[in-house]
C-alpha positions in Angstrom: 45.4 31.8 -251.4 43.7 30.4 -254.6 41.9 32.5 -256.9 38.4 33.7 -256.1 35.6 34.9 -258.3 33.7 37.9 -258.2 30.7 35.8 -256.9 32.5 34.4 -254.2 33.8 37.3 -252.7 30.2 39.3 -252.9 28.7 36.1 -251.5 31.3 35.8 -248.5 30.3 39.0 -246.4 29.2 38.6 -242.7 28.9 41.9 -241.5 27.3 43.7 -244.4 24.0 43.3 -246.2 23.5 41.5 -249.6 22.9 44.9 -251.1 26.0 46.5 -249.7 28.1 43.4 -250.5 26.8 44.1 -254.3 27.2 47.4 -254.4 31.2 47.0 -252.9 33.8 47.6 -255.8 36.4 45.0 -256.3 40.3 46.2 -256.3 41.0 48.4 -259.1 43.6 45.6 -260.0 41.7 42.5 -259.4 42.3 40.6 -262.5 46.3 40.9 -262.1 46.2 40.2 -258.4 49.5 38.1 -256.9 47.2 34.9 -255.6 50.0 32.6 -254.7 51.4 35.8 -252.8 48.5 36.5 -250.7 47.2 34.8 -247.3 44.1 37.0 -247.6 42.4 39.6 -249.9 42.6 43.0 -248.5 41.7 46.7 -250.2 40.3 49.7 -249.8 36.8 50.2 -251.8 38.1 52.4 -255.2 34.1 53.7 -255.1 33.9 54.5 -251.1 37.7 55.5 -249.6 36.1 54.9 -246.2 35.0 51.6 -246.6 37.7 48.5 -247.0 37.0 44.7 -247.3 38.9 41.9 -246.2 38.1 38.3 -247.6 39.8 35.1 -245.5 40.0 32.1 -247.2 38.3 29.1 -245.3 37.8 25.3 -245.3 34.1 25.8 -245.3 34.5 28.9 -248.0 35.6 32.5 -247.6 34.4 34.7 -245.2 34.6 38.6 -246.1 34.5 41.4 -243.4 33.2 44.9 -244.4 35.7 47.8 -242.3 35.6 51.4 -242.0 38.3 53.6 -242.9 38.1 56.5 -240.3 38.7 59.5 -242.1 41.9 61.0 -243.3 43.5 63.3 -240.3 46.7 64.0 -239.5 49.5 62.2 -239.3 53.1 63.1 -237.9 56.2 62.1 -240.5 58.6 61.5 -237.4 56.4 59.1 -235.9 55.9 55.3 -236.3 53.4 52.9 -235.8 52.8 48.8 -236.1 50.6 46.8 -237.9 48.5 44.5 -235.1 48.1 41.8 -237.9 51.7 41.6 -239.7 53.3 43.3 -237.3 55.2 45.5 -239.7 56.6 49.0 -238.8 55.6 51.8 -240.7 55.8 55.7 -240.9 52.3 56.7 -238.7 50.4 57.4 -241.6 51.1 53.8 -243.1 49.5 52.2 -240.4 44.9 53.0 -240.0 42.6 51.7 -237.5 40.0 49.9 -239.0 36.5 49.0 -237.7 34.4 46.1 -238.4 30.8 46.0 -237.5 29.7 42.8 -235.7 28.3 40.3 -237.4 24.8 39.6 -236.8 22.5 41.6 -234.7 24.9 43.0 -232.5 26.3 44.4 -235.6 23.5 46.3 -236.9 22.9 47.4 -233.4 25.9 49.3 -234.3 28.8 47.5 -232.1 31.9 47.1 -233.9 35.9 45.9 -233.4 38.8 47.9 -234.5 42.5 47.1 -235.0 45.2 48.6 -236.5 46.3 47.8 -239.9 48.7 48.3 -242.9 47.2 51.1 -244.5 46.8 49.6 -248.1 45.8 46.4 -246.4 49.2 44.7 -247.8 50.5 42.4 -245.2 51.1 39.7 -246.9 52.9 41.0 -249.1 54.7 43.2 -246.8 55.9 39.8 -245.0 57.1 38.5 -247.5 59.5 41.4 -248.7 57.3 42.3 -252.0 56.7 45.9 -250.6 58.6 47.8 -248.2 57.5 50.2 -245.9 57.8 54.0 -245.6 59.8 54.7 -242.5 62.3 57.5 -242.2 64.3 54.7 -239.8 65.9 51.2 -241.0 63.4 48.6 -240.8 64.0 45.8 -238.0 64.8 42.4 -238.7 63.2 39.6 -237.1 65.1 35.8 -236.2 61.5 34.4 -237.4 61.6 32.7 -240.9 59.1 33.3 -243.3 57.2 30.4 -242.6 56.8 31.6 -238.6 56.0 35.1 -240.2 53.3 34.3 -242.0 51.9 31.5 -239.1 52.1 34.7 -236.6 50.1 37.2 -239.2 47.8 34.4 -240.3 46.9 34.2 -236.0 46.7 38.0 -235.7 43.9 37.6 -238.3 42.6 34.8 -237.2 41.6 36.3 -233.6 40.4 39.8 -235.2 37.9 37.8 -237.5 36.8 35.8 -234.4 36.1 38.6 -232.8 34.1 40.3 -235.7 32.0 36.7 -236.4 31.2 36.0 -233.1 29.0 39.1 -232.6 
């Protein structure tokens, strides 16, 4: 993913006002961020803990999607769950459902999409082995390369953002 600027993420929202795309705060790490590494910008809002952001990059530009972080409830240790997008196993409380609103009037009608993902909204990194998961059992390995990895996660999210823009 190449490097985006403040003003392009604020500017790249489609479910979420201009004043709630202004008011979002940027990853607490944004100036080191791995760009090369990632296929998308993902986090969690440092200022609102149930809000999260996701920004895709595009031909036509990036397109960000606001998400809701339910709150925190319990979780059990023994269990394990899967991302939908990267399709990476992790201990239950590793993996959240997030909510997007739809975009457009549907949206602020209040209708919204949900799928399960990483937690820290990490995939891409996750794919590529730069993080490992929390699991109390060995992780699985896959006869996919990289390459077919990445194509597969890159589809996952392609089809969740589909679903959010074409409210």
């Amino acid at each position: 993913m190449e490097p985006l600027s403040e003003k392009q993420i604020r500017s790249s929202f489609v479910n979420c006002t201009k004043g709630e795309a202004a008011r979002l705060r940027l990853p607490l790490d944004f100036a080191g961020l791995p760009w090369p590494e990632l296929d998308f910008l993902g986090w969690v809002d440092p200022g609102a803990p149930l809000r999260a952001h996701l920004v895709l990059p595009r031909e036509q530009g990036p397109v960000g999607i606001s998400l809701r972080v339910p709150s925190v409830g319990r979780t059990s240790a023994v269990k394990s769950s899967l991302c939908q997008i990267c399709l990476t196993g992790h201990a239950s409380s590793g993996v959240t459902l997030f909510a997007a609103p739809l975009a457009g009037a549907r949206g602020r009608e209040g209708n919204t999409v949900g799928t399960y993902i990483c937690a820290d909204l990490a995939c891409p990194l996750y794919v590529r082995g730069r993080r490992q998961p929390k699991l109390r059992t060995a992780r699985y390995e896959e006869s996919l390369t990289l390459e077919e990895r990445l194509e597969r996660m890159a589809g996952n999210l392609d089809a969740f953002a589909a679903k959010v823009t074409a409210g």
